[in-house]
N, C-alpha and C positions, 0 to 999 in steps of 0.2 A: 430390273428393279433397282432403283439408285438406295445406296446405302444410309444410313440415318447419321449425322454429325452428332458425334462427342463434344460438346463444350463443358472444359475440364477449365479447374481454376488451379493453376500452377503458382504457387510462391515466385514473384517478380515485381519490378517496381512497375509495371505495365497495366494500366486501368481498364484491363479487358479479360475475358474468357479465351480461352484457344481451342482451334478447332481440331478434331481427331477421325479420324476413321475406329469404325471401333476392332476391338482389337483380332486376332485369324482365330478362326477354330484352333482348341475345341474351348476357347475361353465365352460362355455366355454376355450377353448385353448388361455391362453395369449401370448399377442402380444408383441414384440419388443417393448421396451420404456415403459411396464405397470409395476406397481410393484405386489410383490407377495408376500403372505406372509408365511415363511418355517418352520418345525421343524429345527432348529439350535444348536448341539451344546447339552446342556440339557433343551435349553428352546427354543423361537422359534425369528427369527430375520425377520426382511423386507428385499427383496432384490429386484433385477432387472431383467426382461424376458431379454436374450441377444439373445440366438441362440437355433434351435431344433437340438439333433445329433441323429444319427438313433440308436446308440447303446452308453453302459457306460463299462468304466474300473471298475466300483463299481457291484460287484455282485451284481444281480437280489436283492435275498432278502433280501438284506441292501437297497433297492433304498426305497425312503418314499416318497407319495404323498404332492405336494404342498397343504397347509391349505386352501388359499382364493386368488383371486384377490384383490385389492384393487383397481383398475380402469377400470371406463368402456370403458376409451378408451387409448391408450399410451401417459404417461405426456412430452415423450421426445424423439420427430421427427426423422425420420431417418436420417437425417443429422449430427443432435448432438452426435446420437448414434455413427453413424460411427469414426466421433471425437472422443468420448472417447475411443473408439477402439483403434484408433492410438493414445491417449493420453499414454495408457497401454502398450502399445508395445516400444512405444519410450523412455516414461522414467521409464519403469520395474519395475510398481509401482503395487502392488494390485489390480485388476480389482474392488474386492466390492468395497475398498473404492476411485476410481476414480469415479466411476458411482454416488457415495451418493455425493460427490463432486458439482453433479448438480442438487442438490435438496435443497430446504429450511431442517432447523433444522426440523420443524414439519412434513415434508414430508417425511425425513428418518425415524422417529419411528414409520409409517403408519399413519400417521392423514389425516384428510379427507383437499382432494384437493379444497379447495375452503376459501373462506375470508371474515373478517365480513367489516364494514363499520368504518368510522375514526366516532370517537366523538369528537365534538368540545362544547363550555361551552360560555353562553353569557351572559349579564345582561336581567333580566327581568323589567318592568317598575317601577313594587317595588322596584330593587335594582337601578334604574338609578336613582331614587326621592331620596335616601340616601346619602348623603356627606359623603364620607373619611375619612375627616378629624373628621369627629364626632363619629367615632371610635377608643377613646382612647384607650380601655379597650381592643381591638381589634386591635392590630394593624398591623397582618398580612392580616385579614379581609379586613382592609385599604386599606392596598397596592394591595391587588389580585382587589378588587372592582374598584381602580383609573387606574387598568392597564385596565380591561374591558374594562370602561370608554376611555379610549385611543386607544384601538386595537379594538376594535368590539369584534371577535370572537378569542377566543385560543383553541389550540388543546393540548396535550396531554405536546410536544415538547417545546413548547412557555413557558405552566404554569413552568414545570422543571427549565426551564430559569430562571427563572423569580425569583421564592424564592422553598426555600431548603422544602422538600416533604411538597409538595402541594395537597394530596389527602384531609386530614383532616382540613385540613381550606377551601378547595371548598367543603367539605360534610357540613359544618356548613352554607355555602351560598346557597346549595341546598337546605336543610332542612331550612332555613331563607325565603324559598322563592326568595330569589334577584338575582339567577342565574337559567337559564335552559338548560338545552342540547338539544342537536339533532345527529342525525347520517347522514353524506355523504356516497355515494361509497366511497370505500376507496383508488380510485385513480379517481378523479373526475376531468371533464374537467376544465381550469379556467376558474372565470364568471366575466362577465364584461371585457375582458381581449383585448386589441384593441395591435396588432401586430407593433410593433417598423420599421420604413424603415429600409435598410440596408444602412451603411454610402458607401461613393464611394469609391474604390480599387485601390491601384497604380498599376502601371503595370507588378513587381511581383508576386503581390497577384489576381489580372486579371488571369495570365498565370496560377498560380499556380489552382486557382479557374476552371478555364478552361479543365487544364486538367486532372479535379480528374474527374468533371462531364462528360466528353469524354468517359471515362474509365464503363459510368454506363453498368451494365448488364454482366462485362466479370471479372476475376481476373486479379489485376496488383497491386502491390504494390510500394506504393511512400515512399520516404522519405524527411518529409517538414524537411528542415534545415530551420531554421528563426532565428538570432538574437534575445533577449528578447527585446519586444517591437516591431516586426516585423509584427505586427495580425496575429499569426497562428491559434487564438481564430475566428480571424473575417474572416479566411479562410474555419476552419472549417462549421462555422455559411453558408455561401451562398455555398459551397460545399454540404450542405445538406438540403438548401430547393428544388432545383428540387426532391430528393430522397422521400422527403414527400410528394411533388406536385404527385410524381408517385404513389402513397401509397405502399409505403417500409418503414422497419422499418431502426432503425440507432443505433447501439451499440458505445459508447463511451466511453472507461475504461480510468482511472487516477491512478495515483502510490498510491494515500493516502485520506484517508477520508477530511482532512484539504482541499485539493484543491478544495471540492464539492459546497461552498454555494456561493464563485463564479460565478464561472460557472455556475451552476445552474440556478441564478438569470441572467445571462446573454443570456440564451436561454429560460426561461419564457418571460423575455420581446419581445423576435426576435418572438418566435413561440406560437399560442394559442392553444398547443395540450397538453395530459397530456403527465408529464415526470416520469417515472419511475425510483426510485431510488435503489440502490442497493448494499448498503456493512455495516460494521458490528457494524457502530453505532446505525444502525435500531432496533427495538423491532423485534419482530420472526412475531409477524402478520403484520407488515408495509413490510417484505420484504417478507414475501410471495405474499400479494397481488402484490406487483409490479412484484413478478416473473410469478405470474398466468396472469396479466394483459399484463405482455410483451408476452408470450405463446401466449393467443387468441388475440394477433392484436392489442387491444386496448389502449395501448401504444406505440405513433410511435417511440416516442426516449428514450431510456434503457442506464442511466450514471451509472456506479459504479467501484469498487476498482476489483482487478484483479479475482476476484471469479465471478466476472459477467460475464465473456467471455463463460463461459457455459450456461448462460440464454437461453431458448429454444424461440425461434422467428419465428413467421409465412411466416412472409415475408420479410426478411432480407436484406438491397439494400445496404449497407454501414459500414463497422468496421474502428474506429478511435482508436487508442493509443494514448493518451497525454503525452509528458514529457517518452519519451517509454525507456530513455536510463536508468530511475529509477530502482535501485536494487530493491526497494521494490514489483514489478510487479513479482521478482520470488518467490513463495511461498519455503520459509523456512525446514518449517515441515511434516510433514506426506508426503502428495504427493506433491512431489518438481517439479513445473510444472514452465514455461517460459510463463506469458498471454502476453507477447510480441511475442513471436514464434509462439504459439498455435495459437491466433490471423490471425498473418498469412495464416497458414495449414486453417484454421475456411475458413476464405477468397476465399482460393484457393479448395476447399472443394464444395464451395456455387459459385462458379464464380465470384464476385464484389471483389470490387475496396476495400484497406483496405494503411490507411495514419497512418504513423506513424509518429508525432512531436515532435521535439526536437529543441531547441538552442545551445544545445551539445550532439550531438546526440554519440550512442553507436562506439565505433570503431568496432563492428561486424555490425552494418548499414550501417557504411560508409564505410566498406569492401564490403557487398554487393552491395552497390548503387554501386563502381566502378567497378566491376567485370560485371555490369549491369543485376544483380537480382532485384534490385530496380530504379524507375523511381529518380530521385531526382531534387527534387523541392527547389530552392535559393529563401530565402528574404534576403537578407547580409543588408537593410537597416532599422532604425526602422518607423512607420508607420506616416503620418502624417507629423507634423514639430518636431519631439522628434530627439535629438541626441545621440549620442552612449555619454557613459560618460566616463570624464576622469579617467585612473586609474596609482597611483601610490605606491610605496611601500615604508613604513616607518619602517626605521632600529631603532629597539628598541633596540638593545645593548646597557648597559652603558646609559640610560635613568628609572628614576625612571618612574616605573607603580604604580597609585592609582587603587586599584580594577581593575587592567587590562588593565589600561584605560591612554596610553603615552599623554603628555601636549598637545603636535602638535596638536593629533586627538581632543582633549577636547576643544581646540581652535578654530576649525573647527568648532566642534558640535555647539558651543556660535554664529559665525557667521552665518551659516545656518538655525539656529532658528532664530535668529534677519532678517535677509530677510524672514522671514514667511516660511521658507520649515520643512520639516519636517526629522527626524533624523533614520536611521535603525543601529544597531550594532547586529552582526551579530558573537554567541560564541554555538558552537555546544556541549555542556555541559551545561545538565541540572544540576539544587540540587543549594546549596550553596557553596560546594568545593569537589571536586573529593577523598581528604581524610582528616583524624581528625589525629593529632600527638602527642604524649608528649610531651611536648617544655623541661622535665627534661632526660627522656631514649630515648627519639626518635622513642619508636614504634605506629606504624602507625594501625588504627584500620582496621582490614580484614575481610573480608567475611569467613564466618566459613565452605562453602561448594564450594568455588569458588577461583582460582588462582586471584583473583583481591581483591583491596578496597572496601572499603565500603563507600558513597558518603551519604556526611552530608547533608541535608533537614535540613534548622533552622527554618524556620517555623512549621515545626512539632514537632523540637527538635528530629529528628529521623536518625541515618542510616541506609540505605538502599542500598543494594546490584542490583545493574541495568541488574545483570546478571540473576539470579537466584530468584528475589522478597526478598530475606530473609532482616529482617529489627526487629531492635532493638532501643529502647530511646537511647538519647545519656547518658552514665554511667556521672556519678558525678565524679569520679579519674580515672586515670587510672589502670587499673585491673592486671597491671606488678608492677610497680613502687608506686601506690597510692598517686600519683600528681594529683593537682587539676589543675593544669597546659595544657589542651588540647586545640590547636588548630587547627584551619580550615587551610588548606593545598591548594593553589591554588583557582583559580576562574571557578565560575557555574553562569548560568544563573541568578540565583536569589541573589548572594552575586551581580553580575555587578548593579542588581536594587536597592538593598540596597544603593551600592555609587553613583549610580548617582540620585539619590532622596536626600543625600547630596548635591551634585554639581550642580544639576539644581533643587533648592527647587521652586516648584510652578508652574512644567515644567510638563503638563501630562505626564505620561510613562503607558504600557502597556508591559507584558511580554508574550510571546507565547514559551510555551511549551506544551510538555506530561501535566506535571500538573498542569497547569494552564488549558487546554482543553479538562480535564479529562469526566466533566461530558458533560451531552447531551443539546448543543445550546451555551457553553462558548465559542466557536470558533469564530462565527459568532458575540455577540455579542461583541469580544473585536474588531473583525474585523469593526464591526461600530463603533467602536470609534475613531478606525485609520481612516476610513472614513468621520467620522463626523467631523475630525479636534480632539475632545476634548483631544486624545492622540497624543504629535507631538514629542515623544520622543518610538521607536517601539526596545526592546530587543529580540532575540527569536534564535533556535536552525534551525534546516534545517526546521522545519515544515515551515517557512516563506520565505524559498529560492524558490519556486516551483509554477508557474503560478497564484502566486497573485498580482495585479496589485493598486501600491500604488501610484499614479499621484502625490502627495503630497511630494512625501519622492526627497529628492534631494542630502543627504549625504547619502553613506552606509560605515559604518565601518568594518571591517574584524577583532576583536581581538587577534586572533591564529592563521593564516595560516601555523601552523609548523606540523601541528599534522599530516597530511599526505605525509610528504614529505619522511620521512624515512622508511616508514613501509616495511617489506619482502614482503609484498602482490604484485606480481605483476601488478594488476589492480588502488593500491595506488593511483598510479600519477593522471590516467586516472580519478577516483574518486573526487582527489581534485581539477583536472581544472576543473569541473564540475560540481561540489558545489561552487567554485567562483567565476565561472562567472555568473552562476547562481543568485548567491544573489545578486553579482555587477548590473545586469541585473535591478532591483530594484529601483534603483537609474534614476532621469531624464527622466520616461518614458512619461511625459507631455510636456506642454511647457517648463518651467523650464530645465535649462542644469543640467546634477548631476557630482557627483566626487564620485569615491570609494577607501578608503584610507584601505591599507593592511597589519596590524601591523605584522611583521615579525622580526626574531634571524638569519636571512637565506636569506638576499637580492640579493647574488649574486647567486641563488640555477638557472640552468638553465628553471623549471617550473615556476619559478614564473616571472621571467623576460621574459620568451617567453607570457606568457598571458598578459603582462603588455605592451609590445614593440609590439607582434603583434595579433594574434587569436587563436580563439580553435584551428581553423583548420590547422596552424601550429603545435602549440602543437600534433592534431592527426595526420596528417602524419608524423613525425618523432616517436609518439608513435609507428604508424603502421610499420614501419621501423625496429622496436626494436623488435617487436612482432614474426618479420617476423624470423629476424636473431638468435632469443632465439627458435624458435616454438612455443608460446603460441597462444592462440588462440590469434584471429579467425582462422590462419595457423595449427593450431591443434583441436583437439576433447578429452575432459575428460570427465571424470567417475570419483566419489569419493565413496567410500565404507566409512562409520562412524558406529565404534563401542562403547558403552558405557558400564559402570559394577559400583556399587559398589566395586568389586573386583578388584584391582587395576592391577592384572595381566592377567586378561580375557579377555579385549577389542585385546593388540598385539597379543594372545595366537590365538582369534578367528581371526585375521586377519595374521598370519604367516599360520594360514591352508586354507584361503582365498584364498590367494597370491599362495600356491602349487596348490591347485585344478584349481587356474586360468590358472599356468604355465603349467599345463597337456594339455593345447589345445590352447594355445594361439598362434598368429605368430609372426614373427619378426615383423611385422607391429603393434605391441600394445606392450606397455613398460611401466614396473611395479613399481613403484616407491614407496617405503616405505617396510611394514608399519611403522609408526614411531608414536608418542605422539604427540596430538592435539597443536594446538599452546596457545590457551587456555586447561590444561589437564585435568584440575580439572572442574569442572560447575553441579553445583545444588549436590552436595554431591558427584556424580558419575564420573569414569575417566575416558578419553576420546583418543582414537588412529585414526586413518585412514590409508585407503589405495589409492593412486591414480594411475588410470589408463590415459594415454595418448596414440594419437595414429594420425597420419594426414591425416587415413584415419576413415571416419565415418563409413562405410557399417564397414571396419574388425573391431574396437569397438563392433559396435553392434551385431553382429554375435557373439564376445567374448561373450558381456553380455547375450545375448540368454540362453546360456548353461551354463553358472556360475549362473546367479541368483536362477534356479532350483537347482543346489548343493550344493548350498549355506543354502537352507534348510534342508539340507539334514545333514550339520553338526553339531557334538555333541557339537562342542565348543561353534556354536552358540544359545544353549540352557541356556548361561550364561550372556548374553550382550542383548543389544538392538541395531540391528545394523539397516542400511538405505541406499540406494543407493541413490545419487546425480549425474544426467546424466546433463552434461554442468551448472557445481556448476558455479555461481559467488561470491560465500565466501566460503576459502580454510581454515577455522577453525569450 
């Protein structure tokens, strides 16, 4: 009796399954969703059970027994299975590394399925009898003991916060005796924890509430359109307590880790269930256990960053996308997947009901919402007694700028602080200045691997390349000319904080970026300080555009609205109404009325005046309109092929035999455009080309891609690049 073929999916850039014998007594025939562990390669890799085939293309005596199981029972449901199935098929990515995709870090190198317990650190009654203050000679000791003292219990997260590596001054408190640990589960229920009412609904958010939960037990997807400040938080919230009343679980994905503490803290209070959390500011054992704990049940609500949407769930009654119109939701790199789309398909896969929210939602939602693929749900009002704020736009032409920052708006700022409100300026440029110049030759200091600048850090005294990481002191002369003479070229977040710590001396500020919320818990606490009042002056990049709700802030500045008005990108425009209104959104979400004032070179540009006179959704239908008469999407369907090389003639070399092999079997229905040089060419040392495939029909696309990505390996050219398919890119560089 011939043996049955393992087709295991191993982590490789190899667009196939591998074949296995399975593995020798006394190890049983693994199941779908178990992992297995293989000879690979010259050494041995983990992969994943997918399917049994009766026969192999691999001769007989090349077939090699699987080594081991590693599960005794499948980590990943048939349902998820089946997902990643059509994850692979749709965007022509590597079956191993889609399947490793939904697995913790430790799960893909085989470690054992299971999670220890959180440690948290307390005073003992020795260390509560100790005064603080009476350790001079000690004065980290101090501070770790008074925070105790204050907080009860810290974990792991809290101490990081708190003061710069805290292992070695909690081991001195251990061994002092004054501190002791304990261990919880590591997703433990909350104790003590008494359930918040839910506040009462207008009639909007009534309907809309109504009819997500109508919708329980079958697939339908919505699209909440809400104004910022509309409660699509407080929709979300009573849209999913029947779903828990029922015991169903509830997935929640958001574009970026910054959005999490939030929110968060906003569905701690509503629900007393654990939450599991889920993306990549975690430790590898915090996010395993939440993924093991979402898996068996015991976790009814699963929030995280777009890697979450593969979390395997028992019993699944509900998928939310937050803010779904966010670029960041499409992964980038490796596998270029859509957790906005996938989502979907998840939904439609599983039968329930799956909302995707927005305030400016995607013009591919609001294509389908009319087409009537999507239910669409209106809050046009914001909630409560909050009003829409007013926004106008200030022509900085011919007006001196300090630090970026025109007199009009500074004038503003001075008043809106004197009534007690609080200030948001709002410059999507992180560093100190986007570049360093010789004020004697004029050259501008570059990235030595990258067609761009290099963005001065004067805090660090360093540049640094945003492209690429590469980063250098800033030199003493210039290294052409040998001038001492270099300056900072333009304004960055952190030069905007410099001058207005000048101009409002005594005025809290708080800056929010990348590097100011680098490490683990900076987020959160500058966010209490916006909270607490003690910061009423809030600088910060997009991280602070995107469902954080500041009752407080009553001005929002816009410093640069130019930056996306000209860009070749076609998506440009749609991007920047997006982000401005977005932040405007900001402004006046309390009682307080707000204003959002919008420093512009470009007053009469017809986006900026359409979002200022009337709405996004003006703006999107005549975008929609443009889309239509050009074919871009959503009225079309792309493909990007990206190749890279040191070799500077490899990447067009391997994409002009691309382009032939594609044109061997393509129809007139798909249309080949390039290849040509990246719009960035140059990044990280290596150079950069593409090729784009268009097409207005999807099924002839992907029939294309079918048969080209197989030949695609198959060529010698591309033995010299790094190339990558991007199935429905939304970044064409």
């Amino acid at each position: 009796m011939t043996s049955p073929i393992l087709r295991i999916a191993v982590p490789s850039p190899l667009h196939r399954l591998f074949d296995y014998l399975p593995p020798q007594a006394p190890h049983p025939q693994p199941q779908p969703g178990q992992r297995v562990r293989v000879p690979f390669a010259k050494g041995e890799g983990v992969g994943m059970r997918v399917e049994v085939a009766d026969g192999s293309a691999v001769p007989a005596e090349r077939l090699r027994p699987a080594a081991a199981i590693l599960d005794a029972e499948p980590l990943l449901p048939q349902e998820l299975m089946r997902l990643l199935a059509w994850s692979c098929n749709y965007y022509h990515h590597p079956p191993g590394e889609v399947y490793a995709t939904a697995l913790p870090l430790a799960l893909r190198s085989g470690g054992a399925a299971s999670s220890r317990g959180v440690v948290r650190w307390r005073l003992t009654a020795a260390g509560s009898a100790i005064d603080p203050t009476s350790l001079v000679r000690a004065p980290k000791q101090g501070r770790l003991l008074a925070l105790f003292a204050a907080r009860g219990e810290l974990d792991t997260a809290a101490l990081a916060a708190a003061i710069e590596q805290p292992q070695p001054v909690l081991k001195r408190l251990l061994d002092r005796g004054w501190v002791e640990s304990r261990e919880q589960p590591c997703l433990a229920p909350p104790e003590g924890h008494r359930a918040e009412p839910p506040p009462e609904l207008n009639s909007d958010q009534r309907a809309a509430v109504t009819a997500i939960t109508a919708a329980a037990g079958r697939f339908q997807p919505f699209l909440l359109d809400g104004v910022t400040g509309s409660g699509k938080t407080e929709v979300y919230l009573q849209a999913i307590a029947p779903v828990l009343a029922a015991g169903r679980q509830i997935l929640l994905l958001v574009p970026e880790i910054g959005l999490t503490p939030q929110l968060v803290e906003r569905f701690r209070q509503r629900f007393a269930v654990p939450l599991a959390l889920l993306h990549s500011g975690l430790a590898d054992g915090e996010r395993q256990c939440a993924w093991l704990m979402a898996r068996n049940g015991h976790a009814p609500i699963v929030i995280g960053t777009r890697s979450a949407l593969f979390t395997p769930l028992k019993n699944p009654g509900l998928i939310i996308v937050d803010e779904e119109h966010d670029p960041s939701l499409k992964q980038q790199e490796g596998f270029r997947y859509s957790a906005r789309d996938v989502a979907v398909v998840r939904a439609h896969q599983l039968g329930i009901p799956v909302v995707l929210g927005s305030a400016t939602p995607s013009l591919e939602s609001l294509h389908n919402a009319q087409a009537g693929r999507y239910l669409r749900l209106r809050l046009p009002e914001r909630a409560g007694t909050a009003l829409h704020p007013r926004m106008h736009l200030l022509d900085v032409r011919q007006q001196p700028l300090q630090e970026g920052l025109a007199e009009p708006l500074a004038l503003l700022m001075h008043r809106h602080l004197a009534q007690g409100g609080q200030v948001l300026l709002f410059l999507n440029r992180r560093g100190y200045s986007p570049a360093l110049i010789c004020h004697d030759c004029g050259q501008v200091a570059d990235c030595p691997r990258c067609d761009a600048r290099l963005t001065y850090h004067a805090a660090q005294r360093r540049l640094r390349c945003h492209h690429c990481g590469t980063e250098r002191p800033v030199p003493k002369q210039c290294p052409h000319c040998g001038s001492a003479d270099l300056r900072p070229l333009g304004q960055g977040t952190e030069r905007i904080e410099e001058g207005l710590k000048v101009r409002f001396p005594g005025v809290g500020l708080v800056r929010i970026d990348r590097d100011t919320t680098s490490r683990k818990g900076a987020m959160t606490a500058l966010l209490q300080e916006v909270h607490g009042g003690e910061a009423r002056i809030l600088i910060g990049t997009q991280m602070v555009a995107k469902g954080h709700h500041f009752p407080e802030v009553t001005l929002v500045g816009i410093l640069d609205a130019d930056q996306g008005l000209f860009s070749a990108d076609f998506r440009a425009s749609e991007r920047m109404a997006q982000l401005i209104l977005q932040v405007a959104g900001r402004a006046g979400r309390a009682e307080r009325p707000g204003e959002v004032v919008i420093q512009t070179h470009a007053p009469d540009h017809p986006l900026l005046r359409t979002l200022v006179a009337a709405d996004y959704h003006a703006f999107a239908q005549a975008a929609l309109l443009e889309r239509e008469q050009a074919q871009f999407p959503p009225f079309s369907h792309l493909a990007l092929l990206r190749a890279e090389a040191v070799d500077p003639t490899a990447p067009l070399t391997f994409l002009e035999a691309a382009r032939r092999l594609a044109a061997g079997s393509a129809d007139s229905a798909v249309q080949l455009l390039g290849p040509v040089p990246a719009p960035m060419e140059r990044r990280a040392g290596r150079t950069r080309a593409q090729l784009l495939l268009q097409s207005n029909s999807r099924t002839a696309l992907h029939r294309l891609l079918d048969q080209w990505v197989v030949g695609l390996e198959g060529l010698k050219e591309g033995r010299k690049v790094r190339w990558s398919l991007d199935v429905d890119p939304v970044e064409l560089y």
